[in-house]
N, C-alpha and C positions, 0 to 999 in steps of 0.2 A: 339661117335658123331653119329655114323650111327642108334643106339636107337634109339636118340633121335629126327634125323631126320624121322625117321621111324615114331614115333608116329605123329612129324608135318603133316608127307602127310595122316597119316591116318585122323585127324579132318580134315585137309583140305577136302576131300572124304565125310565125314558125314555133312559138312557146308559147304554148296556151295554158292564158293563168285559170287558176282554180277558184281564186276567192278575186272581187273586187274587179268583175272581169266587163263592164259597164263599155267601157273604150271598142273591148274587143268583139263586144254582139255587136254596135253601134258599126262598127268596118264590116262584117258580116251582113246587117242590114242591108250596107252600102250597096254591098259588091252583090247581094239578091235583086236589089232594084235595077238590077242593069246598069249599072255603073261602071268606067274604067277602073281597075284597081288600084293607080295612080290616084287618081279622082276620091276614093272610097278611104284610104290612107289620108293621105289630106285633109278628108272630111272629121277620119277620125281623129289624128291630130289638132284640128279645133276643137271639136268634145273636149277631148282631154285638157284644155289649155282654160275651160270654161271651168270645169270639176274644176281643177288646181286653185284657177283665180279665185272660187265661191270659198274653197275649203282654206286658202290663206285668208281672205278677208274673215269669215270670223272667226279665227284665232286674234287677230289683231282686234276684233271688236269687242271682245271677251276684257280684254284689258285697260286699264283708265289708268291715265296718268295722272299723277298729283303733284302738286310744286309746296315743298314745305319752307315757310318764312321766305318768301322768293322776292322782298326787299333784302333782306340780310345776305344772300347768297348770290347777287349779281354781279354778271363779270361782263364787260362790254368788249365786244368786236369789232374788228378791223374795220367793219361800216358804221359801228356806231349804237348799233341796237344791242340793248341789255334782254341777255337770256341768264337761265336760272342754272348753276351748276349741278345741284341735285335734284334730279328728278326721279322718283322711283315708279315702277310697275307693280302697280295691282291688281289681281287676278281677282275677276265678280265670280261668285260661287254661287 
């Protein structure tokens, strides 16, 4: 993974975005502090991997699940534990 991250920051570095460009001062930073650019890359491929994980987690927080009549709709598993077959997603506004 670290490859391939590697190679993302390097296009990042050669195509410089315009908008949403957070990643790309952050390796700029890097590589002013006297950093290898190895080093600097890397650095900014964890930035990026922080943004992602913040910006997934609340999407996923944004939404509640509900279980409707979750006696009447149980279906047991191969271990034994009853889960609910309809569960629907609802968006909080």
């Amino acid at each position: 993974m670290r490859k391939i991250g590697y190679e993302v920051m390097k296009c990042l570095k050669s195509v410089k975005p315009k908008e949403d460009n957070a990643v790309y001062l952050y390796m700029l930073k890097k590589e002013e502090e006297g950093k290898a650019k190895k080093v600097a890359k890397i650095a900014a491929l964890n930035k990026f991997l922080r943004i992602y994980y913040v910006r997934v987690k609340n999407v996923y927080n944004k939404r509640i699940f509900l279980d409707f009549e979750p006696e009447a709709n149980t279906v047991t598993a191969n271990g034994g534990l009853p889960f609910t077959v309809d569960k629907k997603a609802v968006k909080c506004s």
